[in-house]
MILO-441689 format. One record per residue (C-alpha): residue in three letters; x, y, z. Coordinates in nm, 3 decimals. Example, Ala and Ser with C-alpha at 12.3 -4.5 7.8 and 13.67 -1.06 7.14 Angstrom:
BEGIN
 residuo      px      py      pz
     ALA   1.230  -0.450   0.780
     SER   1.367  -0.106   0.714
! end
This chain:
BEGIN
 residuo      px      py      pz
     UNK   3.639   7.758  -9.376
     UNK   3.909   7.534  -9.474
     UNK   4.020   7.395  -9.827
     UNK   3.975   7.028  -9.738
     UNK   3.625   7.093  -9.529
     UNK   3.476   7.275  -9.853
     UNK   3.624   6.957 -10.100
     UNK   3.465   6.699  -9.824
     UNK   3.162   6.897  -9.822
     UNK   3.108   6.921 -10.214
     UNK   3.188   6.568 -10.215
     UNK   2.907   6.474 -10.015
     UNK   2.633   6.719 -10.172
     UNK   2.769   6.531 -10.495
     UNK   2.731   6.171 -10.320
     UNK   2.411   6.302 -10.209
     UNK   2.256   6.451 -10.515
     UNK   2.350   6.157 -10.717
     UNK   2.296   5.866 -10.509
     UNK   1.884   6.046 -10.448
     UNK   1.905   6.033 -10.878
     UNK   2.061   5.690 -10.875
     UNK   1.754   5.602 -10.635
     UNK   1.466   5.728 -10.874
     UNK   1.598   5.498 -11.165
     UNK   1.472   5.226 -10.964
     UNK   1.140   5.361 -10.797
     UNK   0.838   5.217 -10.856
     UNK   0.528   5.365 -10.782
     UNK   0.185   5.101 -10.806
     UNK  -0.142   5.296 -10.805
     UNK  -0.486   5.127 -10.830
     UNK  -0.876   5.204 -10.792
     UNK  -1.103   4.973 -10.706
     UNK  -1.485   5.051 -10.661
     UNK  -1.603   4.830 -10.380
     UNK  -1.312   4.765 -10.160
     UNK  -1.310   5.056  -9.960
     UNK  -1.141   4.998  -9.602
     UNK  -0.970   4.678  -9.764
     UNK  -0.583   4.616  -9.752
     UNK  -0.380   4.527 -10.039
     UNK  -0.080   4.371  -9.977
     UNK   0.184   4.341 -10.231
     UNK   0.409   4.037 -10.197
     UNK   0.685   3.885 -10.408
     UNK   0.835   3.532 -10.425
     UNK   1.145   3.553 -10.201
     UNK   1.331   3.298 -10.480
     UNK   1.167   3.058 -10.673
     UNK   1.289   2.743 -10.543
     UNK   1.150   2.736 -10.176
     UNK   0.856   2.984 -10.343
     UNK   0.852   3.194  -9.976
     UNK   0.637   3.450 -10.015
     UNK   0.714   3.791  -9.827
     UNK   0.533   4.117  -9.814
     UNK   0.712   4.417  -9.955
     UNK   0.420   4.669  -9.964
     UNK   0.052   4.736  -9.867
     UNK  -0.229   5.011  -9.855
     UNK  -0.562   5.056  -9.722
     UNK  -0.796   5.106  -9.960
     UNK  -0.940   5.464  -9.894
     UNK  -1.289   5.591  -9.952
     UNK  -1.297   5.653 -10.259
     UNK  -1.167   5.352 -10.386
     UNK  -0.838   5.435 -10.425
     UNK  -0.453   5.286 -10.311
     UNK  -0.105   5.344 -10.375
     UNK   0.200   5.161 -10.310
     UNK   0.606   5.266 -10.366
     UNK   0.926   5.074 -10.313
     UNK   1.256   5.046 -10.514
     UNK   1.372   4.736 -10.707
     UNK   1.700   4.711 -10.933
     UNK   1.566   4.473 -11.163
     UNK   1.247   4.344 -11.323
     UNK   1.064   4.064 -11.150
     UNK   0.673   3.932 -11.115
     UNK   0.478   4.026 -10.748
     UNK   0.128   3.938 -10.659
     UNK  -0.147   4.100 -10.502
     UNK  -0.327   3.966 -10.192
     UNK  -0.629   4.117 -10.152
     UNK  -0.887   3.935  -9.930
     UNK  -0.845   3.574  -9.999
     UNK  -0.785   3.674 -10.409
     UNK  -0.428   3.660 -10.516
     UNK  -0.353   3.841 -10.864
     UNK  -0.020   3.934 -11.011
     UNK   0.172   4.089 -11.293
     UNK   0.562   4.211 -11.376
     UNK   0.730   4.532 -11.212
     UNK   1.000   4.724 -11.399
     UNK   1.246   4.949 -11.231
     UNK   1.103   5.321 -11.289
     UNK   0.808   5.237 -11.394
     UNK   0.462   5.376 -11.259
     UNK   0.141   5.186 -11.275
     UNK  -0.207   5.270 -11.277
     UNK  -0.446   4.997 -11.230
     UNK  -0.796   4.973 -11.246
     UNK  -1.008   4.689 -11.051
     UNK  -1.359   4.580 -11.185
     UNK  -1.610   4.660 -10.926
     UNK  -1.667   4.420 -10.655
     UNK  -1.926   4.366 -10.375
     UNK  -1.742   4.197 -10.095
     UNK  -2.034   4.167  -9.906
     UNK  -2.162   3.965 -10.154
     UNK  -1.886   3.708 -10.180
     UNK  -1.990   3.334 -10.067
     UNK  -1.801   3.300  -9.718
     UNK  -1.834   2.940  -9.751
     UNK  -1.655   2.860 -10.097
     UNK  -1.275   2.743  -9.970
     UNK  -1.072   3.025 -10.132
     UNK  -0.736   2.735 -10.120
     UNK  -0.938   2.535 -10.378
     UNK  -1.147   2.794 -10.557
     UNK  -0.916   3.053 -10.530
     UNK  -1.070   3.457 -10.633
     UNK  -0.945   3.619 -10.849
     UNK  -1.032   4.027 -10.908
     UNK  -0.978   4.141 -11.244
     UNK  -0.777   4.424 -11.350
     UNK  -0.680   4.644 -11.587
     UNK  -0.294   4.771 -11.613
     UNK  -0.401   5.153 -11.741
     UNK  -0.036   5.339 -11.769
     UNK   0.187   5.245 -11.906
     UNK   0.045   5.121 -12.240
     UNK   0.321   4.905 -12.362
     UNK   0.470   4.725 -12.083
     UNK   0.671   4.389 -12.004
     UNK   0.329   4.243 -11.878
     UNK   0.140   4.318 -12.213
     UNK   0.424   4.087 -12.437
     UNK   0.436   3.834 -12.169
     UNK   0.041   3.863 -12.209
     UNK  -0.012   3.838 -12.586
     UNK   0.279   3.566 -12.560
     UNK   0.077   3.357 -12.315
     UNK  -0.263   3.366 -12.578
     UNK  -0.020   3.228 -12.865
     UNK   0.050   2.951 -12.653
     UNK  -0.242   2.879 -12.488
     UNK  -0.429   2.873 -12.846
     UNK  -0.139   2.687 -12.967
     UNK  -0.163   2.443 -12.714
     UNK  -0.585   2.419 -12.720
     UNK  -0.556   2.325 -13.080
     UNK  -0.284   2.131 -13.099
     UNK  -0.356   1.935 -12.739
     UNK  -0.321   1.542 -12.892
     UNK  -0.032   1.617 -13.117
     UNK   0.161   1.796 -12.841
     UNK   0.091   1.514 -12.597
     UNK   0.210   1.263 -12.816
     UNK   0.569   1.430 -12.809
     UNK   0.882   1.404 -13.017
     UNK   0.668   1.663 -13.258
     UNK   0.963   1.874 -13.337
     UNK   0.814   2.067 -13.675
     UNK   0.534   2.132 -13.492
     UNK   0.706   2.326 -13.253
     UNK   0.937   2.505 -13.518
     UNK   0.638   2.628 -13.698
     UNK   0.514   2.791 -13.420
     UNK   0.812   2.908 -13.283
     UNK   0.849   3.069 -13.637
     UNK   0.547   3.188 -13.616
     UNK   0.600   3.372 -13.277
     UNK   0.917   3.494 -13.385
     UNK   0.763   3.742 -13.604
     UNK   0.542   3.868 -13.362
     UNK   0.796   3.946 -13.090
     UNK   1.139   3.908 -13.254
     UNK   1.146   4.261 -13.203
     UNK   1.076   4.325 -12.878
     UNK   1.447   4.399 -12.679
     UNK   1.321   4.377 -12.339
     UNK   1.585   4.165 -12.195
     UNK   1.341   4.027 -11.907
     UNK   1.108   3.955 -12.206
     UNK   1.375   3.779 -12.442
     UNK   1.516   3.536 -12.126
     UNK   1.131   3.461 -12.052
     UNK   1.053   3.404 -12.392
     UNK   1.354   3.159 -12.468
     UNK   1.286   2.935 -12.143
     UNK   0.874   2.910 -12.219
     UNK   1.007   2.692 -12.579
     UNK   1.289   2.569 -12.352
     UNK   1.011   2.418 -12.115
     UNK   0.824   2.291 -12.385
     UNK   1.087   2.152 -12.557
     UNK   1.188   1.955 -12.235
     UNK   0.808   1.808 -12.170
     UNK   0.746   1.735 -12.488
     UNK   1.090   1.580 -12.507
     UNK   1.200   1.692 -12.787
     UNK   1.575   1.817 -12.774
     UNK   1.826   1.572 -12.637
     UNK   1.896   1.669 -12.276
     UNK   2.258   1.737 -12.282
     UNK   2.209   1.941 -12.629
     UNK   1.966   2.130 -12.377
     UNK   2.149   2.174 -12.110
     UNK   2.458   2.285 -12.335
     UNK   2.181   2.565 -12.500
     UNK   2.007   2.659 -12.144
     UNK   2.214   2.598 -11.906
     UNK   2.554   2.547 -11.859
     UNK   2.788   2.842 -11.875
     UNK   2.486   3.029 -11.826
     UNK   2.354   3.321 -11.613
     UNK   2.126   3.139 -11.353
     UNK   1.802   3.364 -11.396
     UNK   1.685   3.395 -11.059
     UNK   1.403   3.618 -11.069
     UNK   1.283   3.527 -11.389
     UNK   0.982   3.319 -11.406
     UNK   1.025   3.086 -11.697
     UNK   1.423   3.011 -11.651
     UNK   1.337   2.927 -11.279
     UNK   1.029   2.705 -11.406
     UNK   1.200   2.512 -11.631
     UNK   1.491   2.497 -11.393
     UNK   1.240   2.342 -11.134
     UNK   1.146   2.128 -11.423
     UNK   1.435   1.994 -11.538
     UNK   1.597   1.924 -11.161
     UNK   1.264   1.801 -11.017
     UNK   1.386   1.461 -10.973
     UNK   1.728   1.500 -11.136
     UNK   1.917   1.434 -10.807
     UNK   1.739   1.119 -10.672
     UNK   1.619   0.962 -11.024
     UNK   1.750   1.144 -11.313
     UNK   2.127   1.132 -11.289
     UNK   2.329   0.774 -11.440
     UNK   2.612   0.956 -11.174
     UNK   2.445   1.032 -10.856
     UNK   2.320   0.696 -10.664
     UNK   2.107   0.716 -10.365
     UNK   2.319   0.508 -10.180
     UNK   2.605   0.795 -10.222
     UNK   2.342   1.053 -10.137
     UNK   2.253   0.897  -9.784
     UNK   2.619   0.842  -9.645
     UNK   2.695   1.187  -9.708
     UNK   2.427   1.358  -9.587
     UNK   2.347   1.013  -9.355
     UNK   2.710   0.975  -9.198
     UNK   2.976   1.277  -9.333
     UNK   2.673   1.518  -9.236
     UNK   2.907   1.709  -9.490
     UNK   2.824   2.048  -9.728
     UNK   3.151   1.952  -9.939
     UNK   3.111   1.582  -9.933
     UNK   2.748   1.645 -10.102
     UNK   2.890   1.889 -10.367
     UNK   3.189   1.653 -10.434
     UNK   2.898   1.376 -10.494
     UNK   2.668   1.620 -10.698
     UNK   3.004   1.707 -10.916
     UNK   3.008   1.379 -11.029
     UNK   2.758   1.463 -11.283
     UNK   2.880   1.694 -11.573
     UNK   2.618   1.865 -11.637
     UNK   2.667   1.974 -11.260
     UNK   3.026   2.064 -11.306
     UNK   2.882   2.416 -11.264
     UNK   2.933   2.539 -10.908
     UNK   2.643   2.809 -10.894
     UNK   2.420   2.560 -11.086
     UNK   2.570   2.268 -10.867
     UNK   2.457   2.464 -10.566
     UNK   2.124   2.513 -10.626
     UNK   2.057   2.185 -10.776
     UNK   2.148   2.092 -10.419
     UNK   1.910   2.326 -10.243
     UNK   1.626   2.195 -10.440
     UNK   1.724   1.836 -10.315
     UNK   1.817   1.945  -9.951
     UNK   1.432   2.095  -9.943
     UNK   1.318   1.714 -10.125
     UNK   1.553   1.558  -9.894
     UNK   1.408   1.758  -9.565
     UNK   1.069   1.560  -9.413
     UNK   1.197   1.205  -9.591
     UNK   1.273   0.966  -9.339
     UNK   1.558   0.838  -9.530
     UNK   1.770   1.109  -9.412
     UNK   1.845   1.258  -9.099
     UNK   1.680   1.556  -9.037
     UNK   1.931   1.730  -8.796
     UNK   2.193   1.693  -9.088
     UNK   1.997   1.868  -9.400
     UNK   1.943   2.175  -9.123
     UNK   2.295   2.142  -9.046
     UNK   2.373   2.175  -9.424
     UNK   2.121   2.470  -9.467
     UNK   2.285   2.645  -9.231
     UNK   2.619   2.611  -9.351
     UNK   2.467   2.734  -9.675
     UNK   2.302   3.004  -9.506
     UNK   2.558   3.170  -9.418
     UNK   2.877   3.032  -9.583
     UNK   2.774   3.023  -9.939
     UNK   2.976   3.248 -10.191
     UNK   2.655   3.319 -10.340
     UNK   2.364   3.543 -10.187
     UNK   2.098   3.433 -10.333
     UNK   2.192   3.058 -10.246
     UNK   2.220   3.213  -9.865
     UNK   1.877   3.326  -9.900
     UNK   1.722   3.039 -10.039
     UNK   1.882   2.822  -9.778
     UNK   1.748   3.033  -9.496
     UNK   1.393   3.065  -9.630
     UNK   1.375   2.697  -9.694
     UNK   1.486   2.618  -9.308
     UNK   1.193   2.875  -9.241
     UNK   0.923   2.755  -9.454
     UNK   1.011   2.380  -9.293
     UNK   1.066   2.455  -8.914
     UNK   0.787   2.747  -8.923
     UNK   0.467   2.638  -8.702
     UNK   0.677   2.332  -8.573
     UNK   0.630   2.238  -8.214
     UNK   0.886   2.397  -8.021
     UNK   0.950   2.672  -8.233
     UNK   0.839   3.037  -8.145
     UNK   0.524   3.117  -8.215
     UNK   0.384   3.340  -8.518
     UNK   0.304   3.708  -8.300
     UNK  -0.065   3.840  -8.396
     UNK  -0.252   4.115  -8.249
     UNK  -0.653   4.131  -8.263
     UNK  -0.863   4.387  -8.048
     UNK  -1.111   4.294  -7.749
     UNK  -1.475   4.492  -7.725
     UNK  -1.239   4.835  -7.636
     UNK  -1.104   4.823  -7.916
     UNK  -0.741   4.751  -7.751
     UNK  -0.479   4.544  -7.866
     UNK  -0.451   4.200  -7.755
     UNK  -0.125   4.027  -7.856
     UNK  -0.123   3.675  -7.911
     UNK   0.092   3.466  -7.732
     UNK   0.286   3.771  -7.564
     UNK  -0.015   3.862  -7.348
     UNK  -0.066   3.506  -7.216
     UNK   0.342   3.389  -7.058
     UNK   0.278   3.125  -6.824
     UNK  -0.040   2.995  -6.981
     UNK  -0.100   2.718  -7.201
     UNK  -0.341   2.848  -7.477
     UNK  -0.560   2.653  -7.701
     UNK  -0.652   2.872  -8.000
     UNK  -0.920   2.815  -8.278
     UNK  -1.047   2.959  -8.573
     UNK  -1.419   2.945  -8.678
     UNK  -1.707   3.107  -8.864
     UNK  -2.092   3.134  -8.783
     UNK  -2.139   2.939  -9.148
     UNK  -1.904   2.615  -9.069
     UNK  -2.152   2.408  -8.874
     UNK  -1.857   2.170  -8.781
     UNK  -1.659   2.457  -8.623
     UNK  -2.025   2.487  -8.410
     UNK  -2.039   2.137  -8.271
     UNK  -1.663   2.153  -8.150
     UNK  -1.806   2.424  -7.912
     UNK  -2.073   2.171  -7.735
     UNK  -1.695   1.973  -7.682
     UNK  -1.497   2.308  -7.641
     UNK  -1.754   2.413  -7.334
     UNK  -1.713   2.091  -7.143
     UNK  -1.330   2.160  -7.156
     UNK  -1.286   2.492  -7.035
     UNK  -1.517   2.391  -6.721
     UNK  -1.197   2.116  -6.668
     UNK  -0.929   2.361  -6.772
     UNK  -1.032   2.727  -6.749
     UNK  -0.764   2.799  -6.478
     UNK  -0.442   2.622  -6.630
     UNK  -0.544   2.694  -7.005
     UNK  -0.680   3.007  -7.199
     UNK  -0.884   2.928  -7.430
     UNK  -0.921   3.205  -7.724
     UNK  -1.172   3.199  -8.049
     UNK  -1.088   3.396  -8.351
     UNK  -1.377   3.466  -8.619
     UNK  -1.307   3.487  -8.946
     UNK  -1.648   3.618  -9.041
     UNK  -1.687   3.844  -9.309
     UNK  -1.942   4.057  -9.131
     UNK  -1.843   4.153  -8.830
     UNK  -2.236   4.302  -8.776
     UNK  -2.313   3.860  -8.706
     UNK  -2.018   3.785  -8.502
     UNK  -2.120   4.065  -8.251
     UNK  -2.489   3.893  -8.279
     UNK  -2.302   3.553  -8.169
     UNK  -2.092   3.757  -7.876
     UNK  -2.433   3.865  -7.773
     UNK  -2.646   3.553  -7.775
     UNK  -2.470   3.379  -7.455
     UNK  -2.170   3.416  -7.259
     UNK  -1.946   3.160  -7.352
     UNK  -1.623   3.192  -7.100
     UNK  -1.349   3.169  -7.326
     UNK  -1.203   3.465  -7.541
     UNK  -1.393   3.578  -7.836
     UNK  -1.212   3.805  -8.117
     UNK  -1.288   3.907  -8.495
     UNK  -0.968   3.886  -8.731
     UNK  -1.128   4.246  -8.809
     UNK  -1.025   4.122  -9.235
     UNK  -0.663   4.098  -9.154
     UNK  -0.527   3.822  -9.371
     UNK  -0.184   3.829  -9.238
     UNK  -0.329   3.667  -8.939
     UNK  -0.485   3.371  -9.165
     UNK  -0.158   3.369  -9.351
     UNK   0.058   3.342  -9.003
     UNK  -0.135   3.019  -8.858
     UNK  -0.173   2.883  -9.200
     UNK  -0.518   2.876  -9.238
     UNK  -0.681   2.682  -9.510
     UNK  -1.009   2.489  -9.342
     UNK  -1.211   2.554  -9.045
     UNK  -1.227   2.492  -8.798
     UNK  -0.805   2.528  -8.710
     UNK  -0.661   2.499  -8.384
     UNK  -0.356   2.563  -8.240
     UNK  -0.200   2.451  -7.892
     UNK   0.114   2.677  -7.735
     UNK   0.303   2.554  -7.421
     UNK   0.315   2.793  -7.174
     UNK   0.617   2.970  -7.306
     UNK   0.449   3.074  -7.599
     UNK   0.617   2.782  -7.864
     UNK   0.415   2.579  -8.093
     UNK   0.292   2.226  -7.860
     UNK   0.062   2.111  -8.151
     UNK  -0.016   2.246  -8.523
     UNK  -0.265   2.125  -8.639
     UNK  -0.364   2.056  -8.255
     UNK  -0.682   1.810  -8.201
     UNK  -1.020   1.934  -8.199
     UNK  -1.224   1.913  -7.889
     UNK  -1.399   1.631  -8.038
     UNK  -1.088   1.447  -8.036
     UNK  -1.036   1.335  -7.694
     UNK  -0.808   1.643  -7.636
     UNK  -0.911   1.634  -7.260
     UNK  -0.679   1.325  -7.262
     UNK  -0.386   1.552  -7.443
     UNK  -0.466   1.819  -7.197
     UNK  -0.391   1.567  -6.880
     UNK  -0.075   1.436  -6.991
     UNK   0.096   1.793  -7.032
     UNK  -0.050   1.956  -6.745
     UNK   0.088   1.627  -6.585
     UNK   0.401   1.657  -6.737
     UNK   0.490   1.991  -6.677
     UNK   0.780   1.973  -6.932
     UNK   1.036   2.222  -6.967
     UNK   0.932   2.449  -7.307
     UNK   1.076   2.263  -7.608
     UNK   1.023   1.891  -7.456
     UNK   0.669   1.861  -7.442
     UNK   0.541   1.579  -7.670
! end
């Protein structure tokens, strides 16, 4: 064995031995019990940035029999995720190298009201965060009481503003309580909650602000509080706030330069946007504004995404970018359709639109308990006699017990395709569920025709003629 084989060779074991240590700094490791959910999934999402507010899945168990779930992934730096569980959405902070044990209060899902719209009376399952003791989320907690008792008792004077002493004493107050606390996730988090404050109850002048918060600052991107009072401060900035930026400058440059430079030269006109990171993202918070308003042309934000997407000198801004061009153009006609996969009476996998090329498909979600979702079948039957060889029609329930939709399969043959979500929310969260009944129309390439699509009550048979008529090429249906 040579000299130079055995050096390359200790060189990797080394590469290898520290690169699995430099790996376990930044493991986390979430483990939970909760009595009652048995054979339920918990998904564990995080905010893909803070300005579009994407939300993406990074980790999910089933819950197993004896309550129990766990969930690992890495992360390099602090940062709040959330919990979907059912329709209930719950969340807390993660730490790098941290392992947490959390403990549900019971809950009888059998029990919960299928009825009650979870979008405006949202669950919520408690829990307890058992190990580690002492954690980021237990400041942030005891922070959050001080304020909200703060704010409970002091409601009319805070509302009236300009109440600077009032905020000093309390800040003073505070100060004692967590001055010592060197978390640096904590200290950012606990600087931008007074920053917000300050800013609503308009108390600091805004340049001495920005000066303070701001500029020739870090941009906090996975920090709740900087990115909220970020939002806050730059909700309207572009298009109202700035004495610099005028909306007649805004729409030539996005309007007839259709121009990434031209917009930051405009944006740079403002000094408290001489700051190119902070410059940039000001701008992707307006380009998502600016994106659905008729006063600019569409094609020309996208076109300014996308150079963003994948020309910016900052990741995070290439993200954003991308995830606000998906979060716009997702469930738009013409584009690609979500892919979902439910199973038939066999239990075999059905995939949705894959398994039905060269078919229009109408799709609908409905529950036994929505009696409007049941009188859009007396329409829904008259249809599929008309259409039942150019269109497949497919029903997904979204009943919590599955024991009455197999009563409903059983009480009459219906004709079109019947299928229980079988309690997985991704394919709620795919199709954008929020009210029943929802339908959904594909062209018969499997692309979005119409979201939200009519109901059969609607006179659809007439929307049904004219692109059966039409026969238009995938894309150019309308």
């Amino acid at each position: 064995m040579s000299l130079k084989f055995m050096n390359n060779f200790l060189i990797f074991l080394f590469v290898l031995f520290t690169g699995q240590l430099y790996a376990a700094d930044f493991r986390i490791q979430i483990t939970g019990n909760f009595p009652g959910a048995e054979g339920q999934v918990v998904r564990l999402l995080e905010y893909a940035d803070m300005v579009s507010y994407y939300e993406r899945e990074i980790g999910s168990d089933k819950v197993d029999e004896n309550g129990n779930f766990s969930i690992n992934l890495i992360r390099y730096k602090a940062q709040y995720v959330f919990f979907r569980i059912d329709h209930a959405r719950m969340g807390f902070f993660i730490e790098p190298g941290q392992n947490y044990q959390l403990r549900f209060d019971p809950v009888d899902f059998s029990q919960l009201d299928d009825s009650r719209n979870p979008y405006l009376d949202p669950w919520y399952f408690h829990f307890q965060i058992v190990e580690p003791a002492v954690t980021l989320n237990g400041h942030i907690n005891a922070l959050e009481d001080e304020f909200h008792e703060f704010l409970i008792e002091n409601f009319a004077r805070v509302h009236q503003g300009r109440n600077r002493r009032l905020f000093d004493e309390f800040r003073s107050h505070t100060d004692t309580l967590f001055g010592h606390i060197n978390n640096e996730y904590f200290r950012n988090y606990y600087e931008y909650k007074f920053a917000y404050y300050y800013r609503i109850a308009n108390i600091e002048r805004f340049h001495e602000q920005m000066r303070a918060h701001l500029l020739n600052r870090p941009v906090l991107y996975q920090n709740t509080q900087y990115m909220n009072f970020f939002n806050t401060v730059f909700d309207t900035y572009v298009f109202a706030g700035s004495r610099n930026i005028q909306g007649s400058d805004l729409r030539y440059t996005v309007n007839r330069l259709n121009s990434y430079h031209a917009l930051m030269d405009s944006l740079g006109k403002d000094t408290i946007l001489r700051n190119e990171v902070l410059r940039e993202l000001v701008m992707l918070k307006a380009l998502q504004d600016m994106h659905g308003d008729s006063d600019y042309r569409q094609q020309n934000i996208e076109n300014i995404l996308n150079y963003i997407s994948t020309n910016s000198k900052f990741p995070e801004h290439r993200s954003v970018a991308g995830n606000i061009l998906f979060k716009k153009n997702n469930l738009v006609r013409g584009t690609p359709s979500p892919s979902i996969v439910v199973y038939d009476e066999n239990n075999n996998p059905v995939r949705i639109p894959e398994d039905f090329q060269g078919k229009f498909i109408y799709l609908g979600f409905w529950a036994s308990w929505c009696e409007s979702c049941m009188l859009e079948f007396i329409a829904l039957r008259e249809l599929l006699d008309k259409y039942h060889g150019e269109i497949v029609f497919i029903n997904i329930s979204t009943e919590r017990n599955p024991v009455i939709f197999n009563a409903y399969l059983n009480s009459a043959d219906h004709g079109w395709l019947d299928f229980h979500f079988h309690h997985d929310f991704r394919i709620l969260d795919a199709f954008k569920v929020r009210a029943l009944p929802t339908f959904v129309l594909f062209d018969n390439s499997g692309n979005i025709l119409d979201y939200p699509a009519l109901k059969p009550s609607d006179n659809l048979n007439q929307r049904f003629d004219r692109i059966l008529n039409q026969r238009l090429s995938p894309g150019s249906q309308r």
